[in-house]
C-alpha positions as MATLAB code, in Angstrom:
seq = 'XXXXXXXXXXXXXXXXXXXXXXXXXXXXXXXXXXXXXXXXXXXXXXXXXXXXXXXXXXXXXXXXXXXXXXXXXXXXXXXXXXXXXXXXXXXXXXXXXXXXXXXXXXXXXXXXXXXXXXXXXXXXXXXXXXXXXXXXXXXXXXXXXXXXXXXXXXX';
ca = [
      -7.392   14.136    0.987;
      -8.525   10.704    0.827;
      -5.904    7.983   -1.055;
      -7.733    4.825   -2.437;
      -5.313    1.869   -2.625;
      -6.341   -1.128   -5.086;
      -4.969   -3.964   -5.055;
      -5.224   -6.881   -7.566;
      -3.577  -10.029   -8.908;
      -2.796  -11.089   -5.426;
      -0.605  -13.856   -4.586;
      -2.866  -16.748   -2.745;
      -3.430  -17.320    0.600;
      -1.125  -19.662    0.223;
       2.456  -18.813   -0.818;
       5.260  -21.459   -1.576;
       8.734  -21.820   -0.875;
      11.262  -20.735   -3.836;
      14.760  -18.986   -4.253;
      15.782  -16.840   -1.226;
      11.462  -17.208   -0.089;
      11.027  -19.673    2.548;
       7.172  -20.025    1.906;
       4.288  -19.187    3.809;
       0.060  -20.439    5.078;
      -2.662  -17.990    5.519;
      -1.329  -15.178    3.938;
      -2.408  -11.601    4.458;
      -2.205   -7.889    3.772;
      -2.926   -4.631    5.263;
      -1.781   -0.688    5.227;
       0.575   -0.697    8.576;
      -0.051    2.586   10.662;
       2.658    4.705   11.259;
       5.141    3.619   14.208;
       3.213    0.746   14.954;
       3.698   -2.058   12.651;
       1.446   -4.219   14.679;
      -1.773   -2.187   13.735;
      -3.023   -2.799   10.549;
      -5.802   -0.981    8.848;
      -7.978   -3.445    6.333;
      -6.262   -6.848    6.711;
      -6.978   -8.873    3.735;
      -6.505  -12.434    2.929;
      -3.899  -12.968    0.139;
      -6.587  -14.840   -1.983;
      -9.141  -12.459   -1.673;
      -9.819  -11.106   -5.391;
      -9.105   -7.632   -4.708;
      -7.907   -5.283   -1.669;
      -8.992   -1.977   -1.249;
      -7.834    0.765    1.208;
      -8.909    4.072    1.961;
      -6.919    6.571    3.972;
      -7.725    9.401    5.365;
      -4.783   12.308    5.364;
      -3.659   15.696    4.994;
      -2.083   16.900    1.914;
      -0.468   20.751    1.317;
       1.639   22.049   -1.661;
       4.547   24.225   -0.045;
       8.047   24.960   -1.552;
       9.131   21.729   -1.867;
       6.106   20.184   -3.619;
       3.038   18.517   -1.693;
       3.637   17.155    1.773;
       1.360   14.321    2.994;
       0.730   13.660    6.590;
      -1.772   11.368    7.648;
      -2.347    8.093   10.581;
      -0.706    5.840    7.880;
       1.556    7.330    6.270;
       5.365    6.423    7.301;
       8.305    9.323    7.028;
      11.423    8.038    6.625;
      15.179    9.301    5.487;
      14.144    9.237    1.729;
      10.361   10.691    2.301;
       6.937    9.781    2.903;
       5.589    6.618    1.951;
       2.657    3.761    2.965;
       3.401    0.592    3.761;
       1.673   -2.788    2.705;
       2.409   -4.795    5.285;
       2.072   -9.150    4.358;
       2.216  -11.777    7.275;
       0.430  -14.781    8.349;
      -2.373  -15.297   10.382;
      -2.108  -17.850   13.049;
      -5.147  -19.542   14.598;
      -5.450  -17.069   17.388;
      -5.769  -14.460   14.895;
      -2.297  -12.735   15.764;
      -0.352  -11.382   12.278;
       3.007  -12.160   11.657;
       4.585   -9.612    9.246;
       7.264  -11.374    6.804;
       7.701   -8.414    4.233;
       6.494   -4.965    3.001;
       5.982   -2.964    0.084;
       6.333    0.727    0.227;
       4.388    3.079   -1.969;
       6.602    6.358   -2.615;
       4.942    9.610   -2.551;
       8.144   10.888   -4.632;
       7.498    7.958   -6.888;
       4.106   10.182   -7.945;
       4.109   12.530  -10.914;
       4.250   15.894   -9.288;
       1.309   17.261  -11.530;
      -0.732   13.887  -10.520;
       0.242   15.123   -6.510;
      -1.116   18.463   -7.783;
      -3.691   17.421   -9.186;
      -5.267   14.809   -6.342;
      -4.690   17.824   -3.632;
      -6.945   19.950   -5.480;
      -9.904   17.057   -6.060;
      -9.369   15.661   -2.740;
      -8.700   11.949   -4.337;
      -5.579    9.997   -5.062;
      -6.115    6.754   -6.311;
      -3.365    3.647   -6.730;
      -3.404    0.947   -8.640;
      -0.876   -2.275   -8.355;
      -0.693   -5.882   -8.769;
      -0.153   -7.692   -5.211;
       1.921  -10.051   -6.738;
       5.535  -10.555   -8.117;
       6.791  -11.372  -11.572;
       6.754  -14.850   -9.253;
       3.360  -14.762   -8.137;
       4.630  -14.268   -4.206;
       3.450  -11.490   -2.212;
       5.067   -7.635   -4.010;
       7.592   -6.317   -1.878;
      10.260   -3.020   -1.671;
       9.578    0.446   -3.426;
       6.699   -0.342   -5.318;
       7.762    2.064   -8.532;
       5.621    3.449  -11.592;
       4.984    1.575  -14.026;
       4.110   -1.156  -11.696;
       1.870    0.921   -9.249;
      -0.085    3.313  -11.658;
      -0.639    6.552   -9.390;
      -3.805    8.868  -10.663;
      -5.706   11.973   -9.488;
      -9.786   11.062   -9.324;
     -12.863   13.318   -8.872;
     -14.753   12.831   -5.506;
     -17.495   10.179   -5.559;
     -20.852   11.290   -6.658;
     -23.668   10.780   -3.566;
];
């Protein structure tokens, strides 16, 4: 199954100081692999006008529902997730996470799961930022991130 992550609204490559945020240059994003936050698949500058990921994983409806495995997806106490990992970029190009976001697979409709297992797609949709315009963070939770089964792409 591929998943398609979109990102939009995001927060500026440049994000400043406020309450309990200490501010932050050259903002970016990317899906952290699993056990190594340090490897980042698709890092994206925080003013870019949209992000876009595509991973590549395994997805199987047993007993408990539909279990997805995959390079970049996390599994934690609490269940499977991806994480959108935002840090700075320093001039020698090394990334500096300050925060996550963590898309829930239990956070998905069940049907939707269902549904994306049999096409093969799972598509999400969420705004990068905040209600204060600073980089999204935490479980990322429907209605914010809109989850969706989609048909393959036609060749």
């Amino acid at each position: 199954m591929l998943i398609r992550i979109e990102g939009s609204e995001p927060p500026g490559r440049s994000c400043p100081a406020g309450p309990g945020f200490p501010g932050y240059e050259n903002v970016h994003v990317g899906v952290q692999r699993k056990d190594r936050p340090g490897e980042l698949l698709g890092l994206t500058p925080g003013d870019a006008p949209v992000a876009r990921w595509t991973l590549e994983c395994t997805a199987a409806e047993d007993a408990d529902g539909v279990t997805v495995r995959g390079p970049y997806v996390q599994n934690r106490l609490g269940g499977r997730f991806v994480y959108l990992s935002w840090g700075t970029v320093d001039d020698e190009n090394r990334f500096l996470m300050f925060r996550r976001a963590k898309l829930m697979f239990a956070d998905i409709d069940p049907a939707v799961l269902a549904a994306a297992v049999r096409s093969g797609h799972l598509t999400a949709r969420l705004p990068l930022s905040d209600t204060e315009g600073r980089p999204r963070c935490a479980r990322v939770r429907p209605p914010v991130i809109a989850w969706s089964a989609t048909a393959p792409p036609r060749p």
